[in-house]
Jmol script that loads the backbone (N, CA, C; Angstrom):
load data "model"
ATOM      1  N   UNK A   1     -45.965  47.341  17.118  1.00  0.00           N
ATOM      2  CA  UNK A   1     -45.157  46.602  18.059  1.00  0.00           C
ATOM      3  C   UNK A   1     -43.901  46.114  17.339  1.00  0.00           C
ATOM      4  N   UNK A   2     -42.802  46.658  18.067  1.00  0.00           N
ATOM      5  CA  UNK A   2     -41.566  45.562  17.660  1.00  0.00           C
ATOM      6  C   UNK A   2     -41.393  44.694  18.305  1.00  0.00           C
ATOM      7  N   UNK A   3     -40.700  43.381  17.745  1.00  0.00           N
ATOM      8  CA  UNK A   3     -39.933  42.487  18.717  1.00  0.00           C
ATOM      9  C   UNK A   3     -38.910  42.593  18.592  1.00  0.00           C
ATOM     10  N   UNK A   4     -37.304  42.518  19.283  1.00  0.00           N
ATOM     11  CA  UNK A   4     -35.724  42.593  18.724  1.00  0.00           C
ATOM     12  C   UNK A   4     -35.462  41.348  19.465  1.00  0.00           C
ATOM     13  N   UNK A   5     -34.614  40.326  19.001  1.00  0.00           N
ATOM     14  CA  UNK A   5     -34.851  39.030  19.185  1.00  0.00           C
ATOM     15  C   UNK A   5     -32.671  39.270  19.361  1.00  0.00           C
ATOM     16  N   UNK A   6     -32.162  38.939  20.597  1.00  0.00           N
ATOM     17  CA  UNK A   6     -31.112  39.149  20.905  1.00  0.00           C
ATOM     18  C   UNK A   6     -30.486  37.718  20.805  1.00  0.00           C
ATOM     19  N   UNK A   7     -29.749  37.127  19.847  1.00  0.00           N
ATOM     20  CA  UNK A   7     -29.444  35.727  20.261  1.00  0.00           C
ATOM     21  C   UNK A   7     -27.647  35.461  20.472  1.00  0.00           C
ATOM     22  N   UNK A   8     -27.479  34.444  20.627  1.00  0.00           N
ATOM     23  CA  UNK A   8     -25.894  34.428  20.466  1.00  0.00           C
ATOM     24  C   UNK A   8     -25.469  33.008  21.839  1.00  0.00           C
ATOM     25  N   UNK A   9     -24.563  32.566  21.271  1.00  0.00           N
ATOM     26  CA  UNK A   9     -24.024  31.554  22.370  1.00  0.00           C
ATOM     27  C   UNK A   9     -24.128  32.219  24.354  1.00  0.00           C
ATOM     28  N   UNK A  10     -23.641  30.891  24.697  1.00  0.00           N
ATOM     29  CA  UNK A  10     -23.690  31.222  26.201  1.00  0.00           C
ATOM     30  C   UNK A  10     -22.667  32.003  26.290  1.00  0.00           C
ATOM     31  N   UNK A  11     -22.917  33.181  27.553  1.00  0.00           N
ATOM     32  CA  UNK A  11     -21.664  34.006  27.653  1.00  0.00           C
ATOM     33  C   UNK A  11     -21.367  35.062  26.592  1.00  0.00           C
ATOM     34  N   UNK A  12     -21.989  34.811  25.754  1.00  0.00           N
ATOM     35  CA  UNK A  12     -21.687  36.159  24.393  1.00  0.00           C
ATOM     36  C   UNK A  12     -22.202  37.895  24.993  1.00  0.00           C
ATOM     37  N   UNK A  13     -22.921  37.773  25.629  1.00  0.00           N
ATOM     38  CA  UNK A  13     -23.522  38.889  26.241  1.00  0.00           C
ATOM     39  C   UNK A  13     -25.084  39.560  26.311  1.00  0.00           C
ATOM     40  N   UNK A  14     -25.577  38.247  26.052  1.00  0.00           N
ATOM     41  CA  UNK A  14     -27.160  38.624  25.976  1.00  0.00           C
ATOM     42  C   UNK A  14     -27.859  39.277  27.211  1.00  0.00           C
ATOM     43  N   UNK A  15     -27.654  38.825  27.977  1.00  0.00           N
ATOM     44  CA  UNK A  15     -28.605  39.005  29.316  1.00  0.00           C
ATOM     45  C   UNK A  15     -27.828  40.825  29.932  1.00  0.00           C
ATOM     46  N   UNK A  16     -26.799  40.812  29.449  1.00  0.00           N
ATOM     47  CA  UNK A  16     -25.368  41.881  29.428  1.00  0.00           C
ATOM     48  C   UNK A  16     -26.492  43.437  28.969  1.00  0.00           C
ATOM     49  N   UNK A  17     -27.012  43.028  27.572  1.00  0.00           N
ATOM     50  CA  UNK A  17     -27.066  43.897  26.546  1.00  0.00           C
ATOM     51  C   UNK A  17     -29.008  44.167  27.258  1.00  0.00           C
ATOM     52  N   UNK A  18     -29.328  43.537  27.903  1.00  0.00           N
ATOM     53  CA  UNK A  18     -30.531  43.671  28.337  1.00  0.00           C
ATOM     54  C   UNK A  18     -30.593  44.561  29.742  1.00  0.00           C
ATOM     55  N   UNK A  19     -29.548  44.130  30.278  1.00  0.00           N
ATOM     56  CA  UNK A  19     -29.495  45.281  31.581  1.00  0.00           C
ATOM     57  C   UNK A  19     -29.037  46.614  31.364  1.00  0.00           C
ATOM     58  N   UNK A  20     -28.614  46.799  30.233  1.00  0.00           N
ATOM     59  CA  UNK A  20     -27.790  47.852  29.914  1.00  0.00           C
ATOM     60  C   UNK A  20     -28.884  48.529  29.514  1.00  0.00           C
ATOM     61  N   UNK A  21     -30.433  48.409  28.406  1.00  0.00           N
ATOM     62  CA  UNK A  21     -31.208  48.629  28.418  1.00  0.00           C
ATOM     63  C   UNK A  21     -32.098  49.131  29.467  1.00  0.00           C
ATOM     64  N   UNK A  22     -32.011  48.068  30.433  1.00  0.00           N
ATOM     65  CA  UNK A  22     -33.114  48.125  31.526  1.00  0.00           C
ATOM     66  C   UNK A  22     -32.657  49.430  32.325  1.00  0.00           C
ATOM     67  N   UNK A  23     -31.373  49.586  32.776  1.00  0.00           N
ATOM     68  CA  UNK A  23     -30.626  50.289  34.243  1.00  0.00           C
ATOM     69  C   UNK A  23     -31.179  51.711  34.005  1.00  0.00           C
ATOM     70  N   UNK A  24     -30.746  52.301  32.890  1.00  0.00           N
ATOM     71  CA  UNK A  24     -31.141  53.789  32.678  1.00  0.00           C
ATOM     72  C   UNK A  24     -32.516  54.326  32.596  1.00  0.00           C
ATOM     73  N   UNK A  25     -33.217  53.607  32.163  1.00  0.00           N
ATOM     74  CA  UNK A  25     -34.973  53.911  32.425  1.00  0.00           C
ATOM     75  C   UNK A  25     -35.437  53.120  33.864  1.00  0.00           C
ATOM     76  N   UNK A  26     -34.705  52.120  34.396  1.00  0.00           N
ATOM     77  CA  UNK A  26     -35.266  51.386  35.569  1.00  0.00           C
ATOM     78  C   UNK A  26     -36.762  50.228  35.061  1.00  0.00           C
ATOM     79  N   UNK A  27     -36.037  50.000  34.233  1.00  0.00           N
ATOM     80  CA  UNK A  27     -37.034  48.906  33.587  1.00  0.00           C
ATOM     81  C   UNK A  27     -36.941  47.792  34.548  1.00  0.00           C
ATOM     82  N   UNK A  28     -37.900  46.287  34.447  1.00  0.00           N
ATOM     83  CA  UNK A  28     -37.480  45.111  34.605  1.00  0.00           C
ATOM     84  C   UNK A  28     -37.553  44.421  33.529  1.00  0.00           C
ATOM     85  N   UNK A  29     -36.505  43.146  34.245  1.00  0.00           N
ATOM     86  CA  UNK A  29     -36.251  42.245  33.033  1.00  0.00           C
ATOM     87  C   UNK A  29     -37.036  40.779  33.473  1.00  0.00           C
ATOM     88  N   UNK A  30     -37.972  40.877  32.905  1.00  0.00           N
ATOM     89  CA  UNK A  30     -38.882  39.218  33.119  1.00  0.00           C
ATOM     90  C   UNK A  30     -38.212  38.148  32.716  1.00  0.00           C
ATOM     91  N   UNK A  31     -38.028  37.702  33.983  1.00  0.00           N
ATOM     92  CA  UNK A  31     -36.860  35.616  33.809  1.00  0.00           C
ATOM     93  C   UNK A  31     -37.720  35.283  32.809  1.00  0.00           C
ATOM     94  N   UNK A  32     -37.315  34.714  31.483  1.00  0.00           N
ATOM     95  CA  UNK A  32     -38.605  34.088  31.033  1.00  0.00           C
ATOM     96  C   UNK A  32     -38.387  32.092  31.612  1.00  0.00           C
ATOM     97  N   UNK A  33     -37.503  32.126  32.049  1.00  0.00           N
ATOM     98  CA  UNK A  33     -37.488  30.673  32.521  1.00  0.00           C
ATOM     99  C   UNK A  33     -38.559  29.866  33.784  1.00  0.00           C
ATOM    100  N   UNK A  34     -39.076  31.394  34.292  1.00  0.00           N
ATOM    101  CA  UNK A  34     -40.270  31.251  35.224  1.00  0.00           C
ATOM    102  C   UNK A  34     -41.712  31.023  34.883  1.00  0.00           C
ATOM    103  N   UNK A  35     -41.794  30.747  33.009  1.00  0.00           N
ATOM    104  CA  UNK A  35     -43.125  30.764  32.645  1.00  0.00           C
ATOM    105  C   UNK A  35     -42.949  30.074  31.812  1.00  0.00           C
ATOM    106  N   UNK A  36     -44.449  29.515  31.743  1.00  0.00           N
ATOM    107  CA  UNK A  36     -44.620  28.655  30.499  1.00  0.00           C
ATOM    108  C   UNK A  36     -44.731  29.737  28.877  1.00  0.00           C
ATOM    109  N   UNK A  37     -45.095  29.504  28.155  1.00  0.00           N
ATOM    110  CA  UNK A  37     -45.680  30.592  26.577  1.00  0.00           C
ATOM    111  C   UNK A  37     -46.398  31.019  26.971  1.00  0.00           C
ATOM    112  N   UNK A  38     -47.386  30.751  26.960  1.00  0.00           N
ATOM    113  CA  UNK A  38     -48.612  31.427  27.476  1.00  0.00           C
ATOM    114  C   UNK A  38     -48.840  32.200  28.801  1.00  0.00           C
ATOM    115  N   UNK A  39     -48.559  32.010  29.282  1.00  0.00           N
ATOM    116  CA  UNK A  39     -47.943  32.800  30.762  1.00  0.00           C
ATOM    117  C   UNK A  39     -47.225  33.432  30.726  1.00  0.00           C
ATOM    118  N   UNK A  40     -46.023  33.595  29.804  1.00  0.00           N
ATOM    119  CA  UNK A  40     -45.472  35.338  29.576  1.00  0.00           C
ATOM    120  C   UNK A  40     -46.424  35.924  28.847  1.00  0.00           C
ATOM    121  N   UNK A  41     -46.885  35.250  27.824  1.00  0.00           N
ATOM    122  CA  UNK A  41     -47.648  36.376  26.832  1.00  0.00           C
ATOM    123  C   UNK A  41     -48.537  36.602  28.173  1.00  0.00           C
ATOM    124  N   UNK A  42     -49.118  36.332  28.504  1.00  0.00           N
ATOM    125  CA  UNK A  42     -50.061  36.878  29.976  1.00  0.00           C
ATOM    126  C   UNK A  42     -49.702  38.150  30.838  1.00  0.00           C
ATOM    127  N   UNK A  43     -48.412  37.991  31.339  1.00  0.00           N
ATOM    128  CA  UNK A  43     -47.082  38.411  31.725  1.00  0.00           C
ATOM    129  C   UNK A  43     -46.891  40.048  30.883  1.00  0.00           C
ATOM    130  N   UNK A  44     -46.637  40.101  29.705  1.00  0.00           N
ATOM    131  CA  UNK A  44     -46.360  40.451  29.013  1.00  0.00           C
ATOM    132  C   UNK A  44     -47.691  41.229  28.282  1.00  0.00           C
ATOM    133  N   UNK A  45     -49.029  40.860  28.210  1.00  0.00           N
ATOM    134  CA  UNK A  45     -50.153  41.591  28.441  1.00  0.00           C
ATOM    135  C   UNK A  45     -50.379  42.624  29.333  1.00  0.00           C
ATOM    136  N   UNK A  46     -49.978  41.995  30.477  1.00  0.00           N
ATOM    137  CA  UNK A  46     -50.489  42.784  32.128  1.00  0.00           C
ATOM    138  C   UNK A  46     -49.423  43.709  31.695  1.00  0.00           C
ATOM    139  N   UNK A  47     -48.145  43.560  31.362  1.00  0.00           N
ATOM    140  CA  UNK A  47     -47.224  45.291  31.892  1.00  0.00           C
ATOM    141  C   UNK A  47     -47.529  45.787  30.395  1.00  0.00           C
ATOM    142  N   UNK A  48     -48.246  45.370  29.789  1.00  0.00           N
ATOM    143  CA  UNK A  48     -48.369  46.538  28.240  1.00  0.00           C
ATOM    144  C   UNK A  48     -49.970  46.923  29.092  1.00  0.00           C
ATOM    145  N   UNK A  49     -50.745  46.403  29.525  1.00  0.00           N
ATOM    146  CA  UNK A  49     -52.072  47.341  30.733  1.00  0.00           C
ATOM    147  C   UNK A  49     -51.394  48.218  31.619  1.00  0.00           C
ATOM    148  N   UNK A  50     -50.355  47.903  31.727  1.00  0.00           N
ATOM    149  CA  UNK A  50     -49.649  48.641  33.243  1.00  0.00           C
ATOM    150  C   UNK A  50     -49.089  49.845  32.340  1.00  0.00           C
ATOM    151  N   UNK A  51     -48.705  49.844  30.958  1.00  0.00           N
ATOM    152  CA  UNK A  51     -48.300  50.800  30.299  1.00  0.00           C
ATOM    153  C   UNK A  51     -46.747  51.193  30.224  1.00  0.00           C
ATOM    154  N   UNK A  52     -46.441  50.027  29.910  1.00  0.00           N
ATOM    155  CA  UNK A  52     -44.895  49.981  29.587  1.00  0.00           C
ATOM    156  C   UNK A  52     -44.976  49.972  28.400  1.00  0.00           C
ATOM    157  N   UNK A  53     -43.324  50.627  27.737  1.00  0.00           N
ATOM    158  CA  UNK A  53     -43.269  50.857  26.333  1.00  0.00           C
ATOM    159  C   UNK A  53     -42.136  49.950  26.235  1.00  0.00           C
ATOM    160  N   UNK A  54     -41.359  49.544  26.965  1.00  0.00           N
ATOM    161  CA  UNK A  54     -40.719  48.812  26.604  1.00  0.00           C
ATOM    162  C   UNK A  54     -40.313  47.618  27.388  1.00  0.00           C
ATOM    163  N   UNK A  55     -40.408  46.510  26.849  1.00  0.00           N
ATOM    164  CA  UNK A  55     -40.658  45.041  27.809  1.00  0.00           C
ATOM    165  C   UNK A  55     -39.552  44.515  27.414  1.00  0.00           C
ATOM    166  N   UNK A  56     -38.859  43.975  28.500  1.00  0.00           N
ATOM    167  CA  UNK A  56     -37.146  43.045  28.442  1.00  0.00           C
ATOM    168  C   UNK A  56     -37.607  41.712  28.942  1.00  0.00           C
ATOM    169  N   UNK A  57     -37.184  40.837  27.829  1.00  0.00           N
ATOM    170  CA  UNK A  57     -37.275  39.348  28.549  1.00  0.00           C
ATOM    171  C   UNK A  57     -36.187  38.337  28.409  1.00  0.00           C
ATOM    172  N   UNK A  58     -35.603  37.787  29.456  1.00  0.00           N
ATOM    173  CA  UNK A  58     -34.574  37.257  29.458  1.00  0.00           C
ATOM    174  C   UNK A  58     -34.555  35.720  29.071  1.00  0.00           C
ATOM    175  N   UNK A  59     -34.062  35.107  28.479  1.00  0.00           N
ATOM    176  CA  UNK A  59     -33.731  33.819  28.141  1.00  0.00           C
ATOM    177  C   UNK A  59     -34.885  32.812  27.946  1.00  0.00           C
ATOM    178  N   UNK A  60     -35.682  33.306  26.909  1.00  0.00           N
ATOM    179  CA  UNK A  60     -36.847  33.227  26.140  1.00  0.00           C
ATOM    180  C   UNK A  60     -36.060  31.792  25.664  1.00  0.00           C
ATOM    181  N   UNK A  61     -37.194  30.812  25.284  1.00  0.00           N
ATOM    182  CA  UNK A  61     -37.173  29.465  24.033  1.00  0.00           C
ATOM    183  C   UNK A  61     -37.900  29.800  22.655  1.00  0.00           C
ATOM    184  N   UNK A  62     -37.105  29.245  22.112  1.00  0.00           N
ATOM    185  CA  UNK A  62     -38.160  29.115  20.651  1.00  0.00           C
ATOM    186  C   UNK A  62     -39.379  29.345  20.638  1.00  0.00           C
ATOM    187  N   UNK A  63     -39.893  28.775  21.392  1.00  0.00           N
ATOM    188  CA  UNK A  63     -41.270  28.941  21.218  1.00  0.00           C
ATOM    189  C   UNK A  63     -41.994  29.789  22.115  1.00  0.00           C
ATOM    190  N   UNK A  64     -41.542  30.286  23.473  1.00  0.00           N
ATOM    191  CA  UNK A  64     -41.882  31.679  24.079  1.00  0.00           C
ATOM    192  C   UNK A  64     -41.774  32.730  22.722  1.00  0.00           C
ATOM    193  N   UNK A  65     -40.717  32.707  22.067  1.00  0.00           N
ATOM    194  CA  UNK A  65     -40.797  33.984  21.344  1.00  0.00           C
ATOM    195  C   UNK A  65     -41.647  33.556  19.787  1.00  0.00           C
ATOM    196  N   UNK A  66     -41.827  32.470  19.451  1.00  0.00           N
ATOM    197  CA  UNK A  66     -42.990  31.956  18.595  1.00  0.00           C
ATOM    198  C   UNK A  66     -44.336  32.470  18.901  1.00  0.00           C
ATOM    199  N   UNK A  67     -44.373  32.567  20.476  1.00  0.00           N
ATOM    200  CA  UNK A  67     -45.822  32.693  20.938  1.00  0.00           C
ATOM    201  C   UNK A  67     -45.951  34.294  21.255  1.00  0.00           C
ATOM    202  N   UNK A  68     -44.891  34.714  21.331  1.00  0.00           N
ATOM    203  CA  UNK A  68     -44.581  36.539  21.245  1.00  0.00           C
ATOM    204  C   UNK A  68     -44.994  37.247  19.693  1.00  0.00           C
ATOM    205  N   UNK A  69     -44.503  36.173  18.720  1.00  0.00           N
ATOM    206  CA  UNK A  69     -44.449  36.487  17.315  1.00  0.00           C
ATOM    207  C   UNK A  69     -46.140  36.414  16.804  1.00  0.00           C
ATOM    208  N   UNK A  70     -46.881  35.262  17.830  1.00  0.00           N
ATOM    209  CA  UNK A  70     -48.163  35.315  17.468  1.00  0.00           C
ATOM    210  C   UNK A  70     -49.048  36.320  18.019  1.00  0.00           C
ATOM    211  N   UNK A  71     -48.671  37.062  19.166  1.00  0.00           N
ATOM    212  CA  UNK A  71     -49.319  37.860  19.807  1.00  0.00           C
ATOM    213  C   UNK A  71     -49.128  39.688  18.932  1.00  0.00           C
ATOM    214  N   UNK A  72     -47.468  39.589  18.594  1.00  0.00           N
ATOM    215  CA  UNK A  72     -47.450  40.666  17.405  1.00  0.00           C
ATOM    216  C   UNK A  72     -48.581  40.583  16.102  1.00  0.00           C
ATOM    217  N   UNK A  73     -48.420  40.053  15.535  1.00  0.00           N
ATOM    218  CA  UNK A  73     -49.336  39.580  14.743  1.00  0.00           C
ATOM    219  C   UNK A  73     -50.686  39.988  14.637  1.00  0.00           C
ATOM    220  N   UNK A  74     -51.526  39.501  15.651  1.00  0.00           N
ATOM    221  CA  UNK A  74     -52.857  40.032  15.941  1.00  0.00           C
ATOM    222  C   UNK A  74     -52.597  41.791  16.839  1.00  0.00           C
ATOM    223  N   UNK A  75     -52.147  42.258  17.486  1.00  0.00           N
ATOM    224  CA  UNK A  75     -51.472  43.408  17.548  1.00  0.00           C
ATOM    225  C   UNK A  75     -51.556  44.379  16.129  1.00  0.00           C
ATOM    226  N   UNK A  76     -50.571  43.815  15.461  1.00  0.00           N
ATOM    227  CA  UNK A  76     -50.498  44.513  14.241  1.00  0.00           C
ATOM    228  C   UNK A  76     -51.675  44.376  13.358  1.00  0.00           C
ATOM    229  N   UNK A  77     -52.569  43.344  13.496  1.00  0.00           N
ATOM    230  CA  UNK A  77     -53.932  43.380  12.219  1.00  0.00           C
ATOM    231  C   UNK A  77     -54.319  44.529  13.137  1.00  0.00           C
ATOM    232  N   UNK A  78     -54.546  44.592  14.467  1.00  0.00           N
ATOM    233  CA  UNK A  78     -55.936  45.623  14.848  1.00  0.00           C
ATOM    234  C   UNK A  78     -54.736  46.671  15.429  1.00  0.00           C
ATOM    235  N   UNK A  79     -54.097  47.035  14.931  1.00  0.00           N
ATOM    236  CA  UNK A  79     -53.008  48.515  14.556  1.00  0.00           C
ATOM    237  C   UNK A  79     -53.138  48.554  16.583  1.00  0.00           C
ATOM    238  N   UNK A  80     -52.910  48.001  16.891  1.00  0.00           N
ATOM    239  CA  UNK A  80     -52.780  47.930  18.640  1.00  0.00           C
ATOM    240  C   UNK A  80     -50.735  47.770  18.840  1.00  0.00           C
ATOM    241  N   UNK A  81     -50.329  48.907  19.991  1.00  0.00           N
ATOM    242  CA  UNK A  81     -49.553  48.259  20.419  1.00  0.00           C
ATOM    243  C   UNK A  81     -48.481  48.911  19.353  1.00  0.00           C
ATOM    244  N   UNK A  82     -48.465  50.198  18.640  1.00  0.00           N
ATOM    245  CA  UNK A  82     -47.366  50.622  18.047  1.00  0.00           C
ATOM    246  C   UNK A  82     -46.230  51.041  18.459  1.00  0.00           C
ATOM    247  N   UNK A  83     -46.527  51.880  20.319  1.00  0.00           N
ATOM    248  CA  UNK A  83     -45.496  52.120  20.432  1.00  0.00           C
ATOM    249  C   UNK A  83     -44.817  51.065  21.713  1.00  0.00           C
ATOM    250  N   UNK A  84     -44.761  50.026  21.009  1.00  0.00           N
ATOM    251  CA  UNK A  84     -44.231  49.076  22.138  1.00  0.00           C
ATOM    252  C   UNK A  84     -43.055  48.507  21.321  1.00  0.00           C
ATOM    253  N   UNK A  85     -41.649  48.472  22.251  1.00  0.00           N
ATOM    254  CA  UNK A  85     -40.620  47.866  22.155  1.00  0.00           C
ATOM    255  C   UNK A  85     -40.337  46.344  23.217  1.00  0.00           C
ATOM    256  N   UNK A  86     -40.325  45.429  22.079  1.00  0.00           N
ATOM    257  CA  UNK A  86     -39.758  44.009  23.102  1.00  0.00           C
ATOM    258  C   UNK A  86     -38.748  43.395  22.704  1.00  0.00           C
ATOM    259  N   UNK A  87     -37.881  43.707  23.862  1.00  0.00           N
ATOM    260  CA  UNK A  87     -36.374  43.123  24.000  1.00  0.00           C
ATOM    261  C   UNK A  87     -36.542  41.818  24.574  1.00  0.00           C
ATOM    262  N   UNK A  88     -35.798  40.962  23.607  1.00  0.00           N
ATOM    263  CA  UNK A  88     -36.031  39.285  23.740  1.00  0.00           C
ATOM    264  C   UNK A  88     -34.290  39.007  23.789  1.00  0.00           C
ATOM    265  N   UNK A  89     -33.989  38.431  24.772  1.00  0.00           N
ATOM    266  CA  UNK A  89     -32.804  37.660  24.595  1.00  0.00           C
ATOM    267  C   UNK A  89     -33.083  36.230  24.597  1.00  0.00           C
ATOM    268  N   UNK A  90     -33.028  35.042  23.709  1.00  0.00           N
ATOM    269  CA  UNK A  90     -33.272  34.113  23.139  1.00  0.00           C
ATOM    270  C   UNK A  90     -32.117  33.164  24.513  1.00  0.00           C
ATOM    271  N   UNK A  91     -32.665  32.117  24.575  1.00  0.00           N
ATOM    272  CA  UNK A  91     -31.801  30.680  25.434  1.00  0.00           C
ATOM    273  C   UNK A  91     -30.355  30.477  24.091  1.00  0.00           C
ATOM    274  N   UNK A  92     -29.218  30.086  24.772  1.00  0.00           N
ATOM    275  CA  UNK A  92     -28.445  29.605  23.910  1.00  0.00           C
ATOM    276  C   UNK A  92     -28.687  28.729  23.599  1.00  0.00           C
ATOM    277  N   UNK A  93     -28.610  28.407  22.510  1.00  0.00           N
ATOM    278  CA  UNK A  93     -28.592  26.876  22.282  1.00  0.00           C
ATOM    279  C   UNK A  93     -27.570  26.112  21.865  1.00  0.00           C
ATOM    280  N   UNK A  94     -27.254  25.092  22.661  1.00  0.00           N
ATOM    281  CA  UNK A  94     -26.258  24.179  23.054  1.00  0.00           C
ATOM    282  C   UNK A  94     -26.069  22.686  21.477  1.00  0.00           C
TER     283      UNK A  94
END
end "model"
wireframe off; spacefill off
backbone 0.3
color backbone group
């Protein structure tokens, strides 16, 4: 599993660089502002069952992608989840 962790001020082009991703395969991009941590990783379970290779999440917090970083983790001990790409665009922070 990768994570690519997209950050940068408001307006720099994060959410930009995620659709640009998404449009050509017809991906979606999960609000992450609609979930708690644990509820994307949930989120984010169900479409890696559904068999997506590559997961876009938009305007993730610290600690959504803390709790992404813990879910890689155990992923990677039990070699699960290699060919998965996750596009994270990070919240600006102000």
């Amino acid at each position: 599993m990768q994570i690519n962790v997209i950050t940068g001020p408001q307006g720099s082009g994060k959410t930009t660089k995620l659709e640009k991703l998404a449009t050509p395969k017809g991906y979606v991009i999960i609000p992450a502002l609609e979930f708690t941590s644990i509820a994307l990783v949930r989120t984010v379970m169900a479409r890696i069952e559904a068999g997506d290779t590559c997961i876009l999440i938009d305007d993730c917090s610290p600690e959504q992608i803390k709790q992404l970083h813990v879910m890689k983790q155990v992923a990677d001990a039990a070699n699960a989840f290699s060919h998965l790409t996750i596009h994270v665009a990070q919240q600006a922070m102000e």
